[in-house]
N, C-alpha and C positions, 0 to 999 in steps of 0.2 A: 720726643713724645713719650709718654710716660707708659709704662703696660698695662692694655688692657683687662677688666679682672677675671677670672679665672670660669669658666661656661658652666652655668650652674645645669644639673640636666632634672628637671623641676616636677613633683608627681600634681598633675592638674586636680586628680581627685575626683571621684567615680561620675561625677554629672552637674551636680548643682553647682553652680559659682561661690554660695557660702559657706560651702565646703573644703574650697582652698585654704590652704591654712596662709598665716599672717606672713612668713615668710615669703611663699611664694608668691602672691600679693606684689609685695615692694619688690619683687625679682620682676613679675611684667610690667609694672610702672614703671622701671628705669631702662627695661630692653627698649633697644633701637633695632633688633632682629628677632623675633621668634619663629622657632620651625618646630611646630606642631603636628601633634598625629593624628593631622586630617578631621575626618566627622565625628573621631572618637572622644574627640574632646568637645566640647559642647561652645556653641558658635559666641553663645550668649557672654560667657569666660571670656573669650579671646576681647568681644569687642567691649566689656563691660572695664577690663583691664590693662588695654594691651591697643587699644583702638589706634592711637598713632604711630606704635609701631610696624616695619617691613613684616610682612606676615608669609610665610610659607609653610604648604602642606609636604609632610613626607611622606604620605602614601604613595606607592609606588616609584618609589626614589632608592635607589641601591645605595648601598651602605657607603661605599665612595664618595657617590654626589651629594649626602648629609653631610659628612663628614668635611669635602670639598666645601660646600659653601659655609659650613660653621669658621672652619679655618681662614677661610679671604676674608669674612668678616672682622675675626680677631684681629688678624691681622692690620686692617683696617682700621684699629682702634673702636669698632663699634661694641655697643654693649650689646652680649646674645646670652641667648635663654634657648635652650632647647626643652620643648615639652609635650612630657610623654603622659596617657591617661593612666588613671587611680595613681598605683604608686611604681614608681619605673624600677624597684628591686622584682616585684614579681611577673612575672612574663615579659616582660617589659623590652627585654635587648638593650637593654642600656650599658652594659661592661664594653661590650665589645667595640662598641661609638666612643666612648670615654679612652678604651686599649688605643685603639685608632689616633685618636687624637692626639696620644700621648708619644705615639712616633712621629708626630707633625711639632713636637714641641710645644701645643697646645692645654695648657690645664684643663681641666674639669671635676666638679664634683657632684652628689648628689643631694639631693633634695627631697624629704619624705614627704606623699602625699598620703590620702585616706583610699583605700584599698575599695574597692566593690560589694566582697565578703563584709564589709565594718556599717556600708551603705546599706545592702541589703537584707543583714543583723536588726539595723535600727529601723527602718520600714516594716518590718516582721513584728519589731517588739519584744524581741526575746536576745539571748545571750547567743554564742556563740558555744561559750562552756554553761554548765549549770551544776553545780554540785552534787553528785550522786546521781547525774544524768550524763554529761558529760564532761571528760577530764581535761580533754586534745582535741584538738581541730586540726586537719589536713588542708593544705592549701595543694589540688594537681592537675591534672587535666587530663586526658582521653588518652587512648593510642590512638594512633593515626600519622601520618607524613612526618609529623617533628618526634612520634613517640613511639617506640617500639613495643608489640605487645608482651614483650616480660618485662617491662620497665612500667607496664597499667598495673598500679597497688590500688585502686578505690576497689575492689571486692573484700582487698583484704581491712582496709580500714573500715570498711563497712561492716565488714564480721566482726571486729572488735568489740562493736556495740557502744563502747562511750566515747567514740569519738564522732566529731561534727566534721563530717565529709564537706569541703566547696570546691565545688570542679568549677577552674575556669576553662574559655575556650571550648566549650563541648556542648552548645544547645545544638548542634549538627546530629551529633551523635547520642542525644539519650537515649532512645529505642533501642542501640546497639548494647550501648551502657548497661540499660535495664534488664536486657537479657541476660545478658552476661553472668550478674548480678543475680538473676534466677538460675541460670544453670548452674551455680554454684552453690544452691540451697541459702540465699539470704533470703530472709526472711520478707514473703510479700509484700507484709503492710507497713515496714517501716515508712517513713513521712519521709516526703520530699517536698520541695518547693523549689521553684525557677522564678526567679525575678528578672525582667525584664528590665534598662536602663535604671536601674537602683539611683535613686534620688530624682532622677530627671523630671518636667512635665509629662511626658508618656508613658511612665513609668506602668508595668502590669503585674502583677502575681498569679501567679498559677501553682495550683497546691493539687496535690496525689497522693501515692505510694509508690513502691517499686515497681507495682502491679502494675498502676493503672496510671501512672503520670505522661507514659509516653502518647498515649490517646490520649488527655486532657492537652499534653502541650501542641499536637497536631493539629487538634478542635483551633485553638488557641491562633494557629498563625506564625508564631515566634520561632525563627531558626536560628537567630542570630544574637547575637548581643545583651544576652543573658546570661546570671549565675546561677549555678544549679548546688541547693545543699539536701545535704541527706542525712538523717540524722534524728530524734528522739524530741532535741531540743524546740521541735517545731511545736509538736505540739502534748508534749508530757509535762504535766503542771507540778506532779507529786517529786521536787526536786528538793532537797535539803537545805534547812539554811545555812550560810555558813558562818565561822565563826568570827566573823571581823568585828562583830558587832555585842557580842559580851554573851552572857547564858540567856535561855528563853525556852518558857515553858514547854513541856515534852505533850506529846500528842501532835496529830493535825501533820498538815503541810501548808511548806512554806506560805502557798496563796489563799492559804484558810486561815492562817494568822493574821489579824487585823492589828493587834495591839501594839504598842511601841511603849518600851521600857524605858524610863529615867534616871538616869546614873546620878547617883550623887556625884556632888565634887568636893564635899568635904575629905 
């Protein structure tokens, strides 16, 4: 019997199904096993792609028994897909499934999906960078159980000033965040926004400051399953234009420029 092919470990992609990208796509239409991350991936995905395949959730399943069942599968000659939400590079735990497997003699690789931060960018409407607004973007998360507090940097990328903060993992703790945050002299009224399942049908926004975001997100309901960004880019218009696109008249900003220049091509 010939070898199975190698277990792709697939990023489902922040919510929507049209969101999966082409590859991962033809990766659930040929699996005969998917072991998915549970509610985090959206029901609508599994069954719009994946409908005749063995379906298993891994919430709550120790890193053995994934591991355990991907293996009897291959072994098995079936085709498996393991899939993780947004993209399984970022918080994801995916090294360690793949290390695993790889002492089981089992291959695996990965599969890029669209991240949360890219979902909840494009629902915003705005960039992520913006020229003369911001330069960097931090992808981190909270202190708390997996994160030590000298190892929490969003005060300091926050003092930076041109960079665009996305905490995953941390609509639990923004009030704690926000503190912090002030007793450290950051500056009150920077812009924050928390998007709730970015792309999804339920999807909600909720917009503040440093101030005052923690009581709007309270107001709100939402403790879970949220990105939380901070940053200028929300909502500062007077960002620079940049230069991909040839010279253009001085004055103004960028969103006060209406006109569009014609290059010759002689």
């Amino acid at each position: 019997m010939a070898e199975p092919p190698a277990v792709p470990f697939v990023g489902a992609g922040p919510g929507d199904p049209g969101l999966l990208t082409v590859r991962g796509k033809t990766l659930l239409e040929r699996a005969e096993l998917v072991v998915h991350a549970g509610s985090l991936v959206n029901s609508e995905l599994l069954d719009r792609y994946c409908e005749s395949a063995e379906r298993h959730s891994s919430i709550g399943m120790e890193l053995e028994e994934i591991v355990g069942m991907i293996q009897s599968a291959y072994e098995e000659g079936r085709t498996v897909v393991r899939l993780h939400s947004g993209d399984p590079s970022i918080y994801g735990a995916a090294l360690e499934q793949i290390d695993a497997l790889a002492t089981r003699n089992v291959p695996a690789y990965l599969v890029p999906g669209v991240t949360a931060a890219f979902a909840a960018s494009a629902t915003l409407g705005t960039q992520l960078t913006l020229n003369g607004v911001a330069n960097h973007v931090a992808f981190t998360r909270p202190q708390g159980t997996t994160l030590e507090p000298a190892n929490d940097h969003i005060s300091e990328f926050v003092g930076m000033g041109d960079v665009t903060t996305c905490i995953y993992l941390g609509t639990h703790a923004v009030r704690e965040t926000m503190d912090r945050l002030l007793d450290d002299g950051r500056d009150p009224s920077t812009p924050v926004t928390v998007v709730y399942h970015a792309s999804w049908p339920d999807e909600r926004i909720v917009t503040g400051t440093v101030e005052t975001i923690a009581d709007e997100l309270s107001s709100s309901g939402i403790s879970a399953s949220a990105l939380v960004i901070i940053g200028h880019v929300l909502s500062n218009g007077d960002y620079e234009r940049s230069y991909l696109y040839g010279d253009w008249a001085t004055g103004g900003t960028a969103r006060e420029t209406t006109t569009t220049t014609e290059h010759s091509t002689e």
